[in-house]
TORKOL-4160 file (C-alpha; in steps of 0.2 Angstrom, whole numbers, padded with zeros to 4 digits, m for minus):
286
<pt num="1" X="m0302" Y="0517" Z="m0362"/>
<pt num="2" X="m0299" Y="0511" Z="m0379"/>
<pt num="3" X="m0278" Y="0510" Z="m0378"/>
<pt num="4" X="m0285" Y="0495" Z="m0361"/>
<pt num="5" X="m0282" Y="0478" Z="m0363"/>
<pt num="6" X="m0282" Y="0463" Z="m0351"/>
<pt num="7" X="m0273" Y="0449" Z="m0350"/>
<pt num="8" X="m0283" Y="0431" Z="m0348"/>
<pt num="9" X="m0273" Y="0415" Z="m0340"/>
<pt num="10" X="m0277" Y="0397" Z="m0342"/>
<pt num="11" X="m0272" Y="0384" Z="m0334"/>
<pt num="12" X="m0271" Y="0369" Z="m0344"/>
<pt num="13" X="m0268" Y="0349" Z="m0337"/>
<pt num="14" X="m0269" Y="0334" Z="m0350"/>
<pt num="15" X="m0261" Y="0320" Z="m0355"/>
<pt num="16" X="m0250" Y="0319" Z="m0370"/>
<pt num="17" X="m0240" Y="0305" Z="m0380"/>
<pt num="18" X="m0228" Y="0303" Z="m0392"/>
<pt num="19" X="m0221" Y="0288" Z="m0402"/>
<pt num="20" X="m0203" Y="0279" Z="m0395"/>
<pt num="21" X="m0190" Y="0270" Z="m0404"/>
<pt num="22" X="m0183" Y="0253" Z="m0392"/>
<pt num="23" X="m0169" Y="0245" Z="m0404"/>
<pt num="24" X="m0157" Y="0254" Z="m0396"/>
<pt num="25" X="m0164" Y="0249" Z="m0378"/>
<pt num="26" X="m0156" Y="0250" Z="m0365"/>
<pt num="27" X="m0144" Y="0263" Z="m0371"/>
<pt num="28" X="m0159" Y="0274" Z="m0381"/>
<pt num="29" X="m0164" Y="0293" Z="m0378"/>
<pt num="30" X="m0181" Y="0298" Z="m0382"/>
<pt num="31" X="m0185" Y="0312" Z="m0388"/>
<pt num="32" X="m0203" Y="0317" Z="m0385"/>
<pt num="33" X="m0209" Y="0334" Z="m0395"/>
<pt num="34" X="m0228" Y="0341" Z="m0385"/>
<pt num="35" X="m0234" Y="0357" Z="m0399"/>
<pt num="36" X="m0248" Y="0368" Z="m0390"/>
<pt num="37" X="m0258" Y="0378" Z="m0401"/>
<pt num="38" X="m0272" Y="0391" Z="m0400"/>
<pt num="39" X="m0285" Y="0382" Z="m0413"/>
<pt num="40" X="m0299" Y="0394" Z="m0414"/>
<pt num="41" X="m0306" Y="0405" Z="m0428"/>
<pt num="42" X="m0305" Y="0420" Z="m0419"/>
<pt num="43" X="m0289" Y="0423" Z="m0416"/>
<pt num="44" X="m0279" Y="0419" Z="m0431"/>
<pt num="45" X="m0259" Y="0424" Z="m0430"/>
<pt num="46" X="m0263" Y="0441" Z="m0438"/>
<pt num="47" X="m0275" Y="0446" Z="m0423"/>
<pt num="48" X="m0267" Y="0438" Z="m0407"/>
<pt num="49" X="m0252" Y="0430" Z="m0398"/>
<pt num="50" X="m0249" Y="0420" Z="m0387"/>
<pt num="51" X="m0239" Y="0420" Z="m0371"/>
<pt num="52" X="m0232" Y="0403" Z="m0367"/>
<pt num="53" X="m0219" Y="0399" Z="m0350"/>
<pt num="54" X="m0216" Y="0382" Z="m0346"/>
<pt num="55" X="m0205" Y="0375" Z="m0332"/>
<pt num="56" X="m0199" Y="0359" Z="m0327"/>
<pt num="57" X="m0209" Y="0347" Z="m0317"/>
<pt num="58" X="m0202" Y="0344" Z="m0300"/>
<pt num="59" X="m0194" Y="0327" Z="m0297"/>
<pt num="60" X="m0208" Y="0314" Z="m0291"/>
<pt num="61" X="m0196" Y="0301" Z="m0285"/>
<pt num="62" X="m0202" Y="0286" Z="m0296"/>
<pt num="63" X="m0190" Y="0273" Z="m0298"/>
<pt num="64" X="m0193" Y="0275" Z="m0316"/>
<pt num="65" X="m0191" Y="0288" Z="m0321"/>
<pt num="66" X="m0172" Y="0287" Z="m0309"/>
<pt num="67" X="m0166" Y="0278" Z="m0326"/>
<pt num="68" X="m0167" Y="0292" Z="m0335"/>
<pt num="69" X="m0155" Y="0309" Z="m0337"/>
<pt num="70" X="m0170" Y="0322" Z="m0341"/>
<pt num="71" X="m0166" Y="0338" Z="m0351"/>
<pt num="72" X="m0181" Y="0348" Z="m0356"/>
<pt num="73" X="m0181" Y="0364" Z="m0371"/>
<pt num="74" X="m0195" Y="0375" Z="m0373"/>
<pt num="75" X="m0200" Y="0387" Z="m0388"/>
<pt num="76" X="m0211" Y="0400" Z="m0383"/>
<pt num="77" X="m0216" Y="0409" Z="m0401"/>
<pt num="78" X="m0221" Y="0394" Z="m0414"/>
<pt num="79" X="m0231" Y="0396" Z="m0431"/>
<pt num="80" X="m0242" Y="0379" Z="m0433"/>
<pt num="81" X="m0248" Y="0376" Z="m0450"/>
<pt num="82" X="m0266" Y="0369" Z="m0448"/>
<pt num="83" X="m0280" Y="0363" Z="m0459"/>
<pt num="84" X="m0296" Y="0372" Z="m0459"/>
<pt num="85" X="m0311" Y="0363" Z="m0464"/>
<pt num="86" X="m0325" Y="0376" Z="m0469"/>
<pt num="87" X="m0345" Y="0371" Z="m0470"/>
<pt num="88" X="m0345" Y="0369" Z="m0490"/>
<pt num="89" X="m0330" Y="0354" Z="m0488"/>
<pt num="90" X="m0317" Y="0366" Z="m0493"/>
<pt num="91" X="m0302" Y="0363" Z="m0485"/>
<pt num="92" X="m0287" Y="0379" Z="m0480"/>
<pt num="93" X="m0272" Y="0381" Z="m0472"/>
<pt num="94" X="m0270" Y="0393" Z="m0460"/>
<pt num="95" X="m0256" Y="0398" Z="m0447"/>
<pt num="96" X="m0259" Y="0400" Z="m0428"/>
<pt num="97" X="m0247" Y="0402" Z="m0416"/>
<pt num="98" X="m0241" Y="0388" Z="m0404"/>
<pt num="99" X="m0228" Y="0382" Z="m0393"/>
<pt num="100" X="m0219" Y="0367" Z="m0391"/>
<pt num="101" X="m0208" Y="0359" Z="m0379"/>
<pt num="102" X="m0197" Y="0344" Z="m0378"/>
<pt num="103" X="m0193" Y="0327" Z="m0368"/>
<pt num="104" X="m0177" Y="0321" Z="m0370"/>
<pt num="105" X="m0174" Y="0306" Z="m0360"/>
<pt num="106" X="m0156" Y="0295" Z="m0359"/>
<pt num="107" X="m0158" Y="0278" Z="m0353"/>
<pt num="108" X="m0144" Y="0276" Z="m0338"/>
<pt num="109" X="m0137" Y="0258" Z="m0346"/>
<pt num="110" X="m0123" Y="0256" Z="m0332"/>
<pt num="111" X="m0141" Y="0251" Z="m0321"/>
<pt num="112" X="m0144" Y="0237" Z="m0337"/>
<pt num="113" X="m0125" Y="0231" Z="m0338"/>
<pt num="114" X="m0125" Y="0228" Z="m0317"/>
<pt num="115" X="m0141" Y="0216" Z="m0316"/>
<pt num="116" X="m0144" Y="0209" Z="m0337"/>
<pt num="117" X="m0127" Y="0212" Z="m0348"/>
<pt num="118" X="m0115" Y="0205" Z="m0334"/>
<pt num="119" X="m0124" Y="0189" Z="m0330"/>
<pt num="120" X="m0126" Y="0185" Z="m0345"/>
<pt num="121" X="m0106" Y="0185" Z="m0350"/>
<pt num="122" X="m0101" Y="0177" Z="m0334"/>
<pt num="123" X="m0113" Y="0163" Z="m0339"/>
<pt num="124" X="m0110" Y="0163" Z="m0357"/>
<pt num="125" X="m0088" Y="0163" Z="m0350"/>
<pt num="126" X="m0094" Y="0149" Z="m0337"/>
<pt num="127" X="m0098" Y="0138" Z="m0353"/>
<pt num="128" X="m0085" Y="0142" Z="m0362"/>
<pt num="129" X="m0072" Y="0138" Z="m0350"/>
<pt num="130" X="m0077" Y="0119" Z="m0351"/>
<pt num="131" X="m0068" Y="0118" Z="m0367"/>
<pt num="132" X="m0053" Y="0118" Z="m0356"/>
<pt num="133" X="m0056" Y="0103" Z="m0347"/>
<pt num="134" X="m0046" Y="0086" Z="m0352"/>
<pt num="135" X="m0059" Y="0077" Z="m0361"/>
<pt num="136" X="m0056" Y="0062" Z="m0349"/>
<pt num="137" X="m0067" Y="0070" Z="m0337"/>
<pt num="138" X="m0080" Y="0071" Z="m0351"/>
<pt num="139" X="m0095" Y="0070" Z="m0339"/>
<pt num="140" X="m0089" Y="0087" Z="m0331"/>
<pt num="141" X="m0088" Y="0096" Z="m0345"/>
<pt num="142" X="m0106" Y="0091" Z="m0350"/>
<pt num="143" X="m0113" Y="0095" Z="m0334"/>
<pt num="144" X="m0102" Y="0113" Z="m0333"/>
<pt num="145" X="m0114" Y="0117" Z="m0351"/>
<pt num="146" X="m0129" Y="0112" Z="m0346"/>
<pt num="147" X="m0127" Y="0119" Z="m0331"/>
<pt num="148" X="m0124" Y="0137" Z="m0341"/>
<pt num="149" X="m0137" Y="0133" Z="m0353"/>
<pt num="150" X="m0151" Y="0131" Z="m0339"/>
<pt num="151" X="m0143" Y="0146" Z="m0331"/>
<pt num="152" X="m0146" Y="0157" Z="m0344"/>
<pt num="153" X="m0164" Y="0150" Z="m0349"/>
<pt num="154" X="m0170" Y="0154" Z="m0330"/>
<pt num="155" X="m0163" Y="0171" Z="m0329"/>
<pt num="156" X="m0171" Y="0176" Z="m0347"/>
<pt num="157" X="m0189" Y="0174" Z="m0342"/>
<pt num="158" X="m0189" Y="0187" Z="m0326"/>
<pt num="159" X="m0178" Y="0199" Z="m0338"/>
<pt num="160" X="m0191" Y="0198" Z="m0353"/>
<pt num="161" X="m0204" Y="0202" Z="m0341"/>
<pt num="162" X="m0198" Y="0221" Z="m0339"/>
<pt num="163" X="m0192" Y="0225" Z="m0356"/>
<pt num="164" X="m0203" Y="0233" Z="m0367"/>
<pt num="165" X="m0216" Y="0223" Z="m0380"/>
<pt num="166" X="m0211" Y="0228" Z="m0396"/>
<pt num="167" X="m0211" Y="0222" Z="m0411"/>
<pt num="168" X="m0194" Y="0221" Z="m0417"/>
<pt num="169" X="m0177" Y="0213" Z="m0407"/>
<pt num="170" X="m0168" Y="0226" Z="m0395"/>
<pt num="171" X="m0150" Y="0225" Z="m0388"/>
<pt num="172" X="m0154" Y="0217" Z="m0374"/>
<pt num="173" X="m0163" Y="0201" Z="m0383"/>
<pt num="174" X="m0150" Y="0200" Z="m0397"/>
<pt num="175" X="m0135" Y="0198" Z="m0383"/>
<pt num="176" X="m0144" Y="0186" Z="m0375"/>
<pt num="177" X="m0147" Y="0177" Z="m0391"/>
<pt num="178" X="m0130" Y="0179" Z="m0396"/>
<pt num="179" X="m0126" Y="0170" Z="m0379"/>
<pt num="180" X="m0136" Y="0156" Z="m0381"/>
<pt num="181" X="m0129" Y="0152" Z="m0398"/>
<pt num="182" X="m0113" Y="0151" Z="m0389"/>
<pt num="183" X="m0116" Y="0140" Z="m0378"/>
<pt num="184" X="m0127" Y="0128" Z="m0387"/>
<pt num="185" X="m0111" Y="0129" Z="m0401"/>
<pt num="186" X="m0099" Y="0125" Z="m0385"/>
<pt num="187" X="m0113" Y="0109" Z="m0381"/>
<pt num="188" X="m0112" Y="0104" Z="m0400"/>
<pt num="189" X="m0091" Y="0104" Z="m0400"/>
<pt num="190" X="m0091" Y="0094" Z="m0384"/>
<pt num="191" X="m0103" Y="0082" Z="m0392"/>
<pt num="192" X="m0094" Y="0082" Z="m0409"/>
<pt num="193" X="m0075" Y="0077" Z="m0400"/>
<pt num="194" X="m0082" Y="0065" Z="m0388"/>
<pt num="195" X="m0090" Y="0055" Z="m0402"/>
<pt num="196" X="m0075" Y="0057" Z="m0414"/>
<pt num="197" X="m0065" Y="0051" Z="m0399"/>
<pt num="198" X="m0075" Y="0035" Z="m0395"/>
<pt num="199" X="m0074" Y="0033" Z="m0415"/>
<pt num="200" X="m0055" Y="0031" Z="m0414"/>
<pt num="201" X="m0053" Y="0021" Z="m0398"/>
<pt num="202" X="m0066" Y="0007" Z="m0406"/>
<pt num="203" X="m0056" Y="0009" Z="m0423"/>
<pt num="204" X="m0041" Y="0005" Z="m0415"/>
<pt num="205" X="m0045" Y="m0010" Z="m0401"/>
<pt num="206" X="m0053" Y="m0018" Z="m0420"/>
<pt num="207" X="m0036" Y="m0015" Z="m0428"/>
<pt num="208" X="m0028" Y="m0028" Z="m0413"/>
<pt num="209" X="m0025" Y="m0046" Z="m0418"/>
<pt num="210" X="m0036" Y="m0059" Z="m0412"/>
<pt num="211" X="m0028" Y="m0073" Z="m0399"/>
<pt num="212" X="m0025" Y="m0089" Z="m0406"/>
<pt num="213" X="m0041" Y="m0102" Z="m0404"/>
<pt num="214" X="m0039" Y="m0117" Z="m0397"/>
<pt num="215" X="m0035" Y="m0132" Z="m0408"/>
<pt num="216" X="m0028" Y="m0121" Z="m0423"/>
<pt num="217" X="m0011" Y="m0128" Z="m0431"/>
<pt num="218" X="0002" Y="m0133" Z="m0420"/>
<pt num="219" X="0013" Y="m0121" Z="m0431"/>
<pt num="220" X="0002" Y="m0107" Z="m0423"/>
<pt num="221" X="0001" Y="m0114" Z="m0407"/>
<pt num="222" X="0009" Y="m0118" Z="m0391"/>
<pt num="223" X="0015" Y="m0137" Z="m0389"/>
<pt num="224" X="0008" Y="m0135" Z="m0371"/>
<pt num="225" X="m0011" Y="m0132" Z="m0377"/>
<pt num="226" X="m0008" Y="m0144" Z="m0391"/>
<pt num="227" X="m0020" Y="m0161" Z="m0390"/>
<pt num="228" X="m0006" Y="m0168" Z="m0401"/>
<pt num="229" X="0005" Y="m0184" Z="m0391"/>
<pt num="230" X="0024" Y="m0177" Z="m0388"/>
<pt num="231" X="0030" Y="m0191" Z="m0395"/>
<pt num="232" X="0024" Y="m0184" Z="m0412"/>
<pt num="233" X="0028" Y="m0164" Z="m0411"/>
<pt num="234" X="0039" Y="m0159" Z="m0424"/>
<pt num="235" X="0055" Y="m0152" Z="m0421"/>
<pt num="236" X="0050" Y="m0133" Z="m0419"/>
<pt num="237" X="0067" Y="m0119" Z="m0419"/>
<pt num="238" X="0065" Y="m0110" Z="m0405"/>
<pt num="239" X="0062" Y="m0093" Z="m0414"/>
<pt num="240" X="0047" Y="m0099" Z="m0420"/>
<pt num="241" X="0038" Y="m0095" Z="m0404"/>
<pt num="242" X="0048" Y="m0077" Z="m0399"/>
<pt num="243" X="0038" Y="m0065" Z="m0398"/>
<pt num="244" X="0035" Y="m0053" Z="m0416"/>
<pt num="245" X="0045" Y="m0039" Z="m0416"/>
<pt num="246" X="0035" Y="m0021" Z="m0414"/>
<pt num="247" X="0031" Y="m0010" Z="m0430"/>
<pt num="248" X="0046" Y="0003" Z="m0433"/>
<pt num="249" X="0042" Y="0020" Z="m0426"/>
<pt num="250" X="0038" Y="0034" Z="m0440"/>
<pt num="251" X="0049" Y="0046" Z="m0440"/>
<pt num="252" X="0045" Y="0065" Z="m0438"/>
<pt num="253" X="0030" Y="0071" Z="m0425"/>
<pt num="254" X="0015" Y="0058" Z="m0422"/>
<pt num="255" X="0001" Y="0062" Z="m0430"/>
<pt num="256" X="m0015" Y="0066" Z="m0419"/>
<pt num="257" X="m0031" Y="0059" Z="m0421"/>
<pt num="258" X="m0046" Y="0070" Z="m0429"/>
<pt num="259" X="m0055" Y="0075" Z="m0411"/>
<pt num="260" X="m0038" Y="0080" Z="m0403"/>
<pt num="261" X="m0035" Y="0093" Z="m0415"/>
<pt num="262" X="m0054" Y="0098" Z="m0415"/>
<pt num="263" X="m0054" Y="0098" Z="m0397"/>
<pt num="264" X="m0040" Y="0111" Z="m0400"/>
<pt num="265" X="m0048" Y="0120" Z="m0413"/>
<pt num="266" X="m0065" Y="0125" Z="m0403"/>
<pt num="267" X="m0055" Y="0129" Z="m0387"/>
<pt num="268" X="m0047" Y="0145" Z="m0395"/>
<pt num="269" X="m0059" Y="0148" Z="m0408"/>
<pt num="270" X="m0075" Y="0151" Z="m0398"/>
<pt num="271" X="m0070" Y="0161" Z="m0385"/>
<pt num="272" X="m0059" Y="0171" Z="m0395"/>
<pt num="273" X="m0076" Y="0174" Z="m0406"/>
<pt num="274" X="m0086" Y="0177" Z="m0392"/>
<pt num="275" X="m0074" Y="0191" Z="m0386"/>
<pt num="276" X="m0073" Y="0197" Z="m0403"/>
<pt num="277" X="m0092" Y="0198" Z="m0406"/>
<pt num="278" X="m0092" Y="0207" Z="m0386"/>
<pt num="279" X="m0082" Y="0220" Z="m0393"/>
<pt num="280" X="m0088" Y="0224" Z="m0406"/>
<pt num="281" X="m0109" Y="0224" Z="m0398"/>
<pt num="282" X="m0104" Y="0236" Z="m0387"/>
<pt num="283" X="m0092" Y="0249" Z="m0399"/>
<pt num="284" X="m0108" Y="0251" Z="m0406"/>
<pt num="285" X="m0120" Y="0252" Z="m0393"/>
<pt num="286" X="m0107" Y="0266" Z="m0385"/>
């Protein structure tokens, strides 16, 4: 009859992409838009629709895809505006209907803080807690940095291998970069007090008066290592040879030496920075 019509089905598999945005990795969702549209010349808007069901792909089970909370939205009735390029090279817009249906994937980061953001800071605190050790064990606090340094260096070349090649930093490579400038400013104030600290105690042993050589005048020197006869020692007061008598204490607090205070100063400022800076990275990645 002339009122009939049929209804024609096809099924459709292909492979699709769409472009992703890693700065925000691990803690990025992706949203992934897939339009379909009837492109044919026959069946413009005006003269045909289209019929459209989507449903959600069952769960595969790959261990990838277990990182990511999936939520999926479908349009059914979509007008796509497309170029039409007739045989004279004139170029037209015309509308056919479409579809479209969306991807949105959120990264589980709690998976990336276990196994990358947690090593990392015990490390990076494992450095930092060196700053606390008297400095007359200097050889163990050297050995506790670059011990974290070389720590940190072999845990970064397995991690890199996973992430994603981009071309721009992601928040995983700048907390580890924000690590290592820690740690190397940790090695850089140990080096820095150590050094001040072996300026001062060779500033002071010069300061020390020299003992007397032998055969300087007798006035300076003990009658007993004296190669002059005793018949011909002058008379010498006894005071003469008592002992000086010590410099008068300055009064007030004593003042400490340059590294002292140093070594104070980069013991509460660096891992109160790095605290700080831990806050702050991750108020905003939340």
């Amino acid at each position: 009859p002339s009122d009939s019509y049929f209804t024609l089905y096809r099924h459709v598999v292909g492979t699709t992409s769409c472009p992703m945005d890693f700065h925000r990795f691990p803690f990025d969702t992706q949203n992934c838009p897939i339009p379909v549209v009837v492109w044919e010349e026959d069946l413009p808007l005006s003269s045909g629709t289209l019929d459209a069901r989507f449903a959600p792909p069952p769960a595969t089970g790959s261990s990838y895809l277990a990182t990511f909370a999936l939520n999926y939205s479908f349009e059914s009735s979509i007008n796509y505006s497309l170029p039409d390029v007739s045989l004279n090279n004139t170029s037209m817009v015309e509308e056919y209907p479409g579809c479209q249906f969306t991807v949105t994937m959120k990264r589980n980061g709690g998976h990336f803080g276990f196994i990358v953001f947690a090593p990392i800071t015990l490390i990076t605190l494992m450095a930092l807690s060196s700053l606390f050790i008297d400095t007359s064990v200097m050889p163990a606090r050297v050995a506790l940095e670059i011990t974290s340094m070389l720590s940190l260096v072999a845990l970064t070349f397995p991690m890199t291998a996973d992430l994603p090649v981009t071309p721009y930093e992601n928040y995983v490579t700048m907390y580890n970069a924000i690590s290592t400038y820690f740690i190397f400013a940790t090695i850089i104030a140990t080096v820095l007090v150590h050094f001040l600290r072996r300026m001062h105690e060779l500033r002071g042993k010069s300061a020390k008066p020299a003992p007397a050589a032998f055969g300087e005048s007798p006035s300076r020197q003990s009658p007993l290592l004296s190669c002059t006869p005793p018949h011909v020692l002058p008379e010498t007061p006894p005071q003469a040879f008592s002992q000086p008598e010590p410099p008068p204490e300055p009064k007030g607090k004593p003042f400490s030496p340059l590294w002292v205070a140093l070594d104070y100063f980069f013991a509460c400022f660096l891992p109160t920075a790095y605290f700080l800076v831990i806050i702050v990275f991750f108020s905003v990645t939340a």
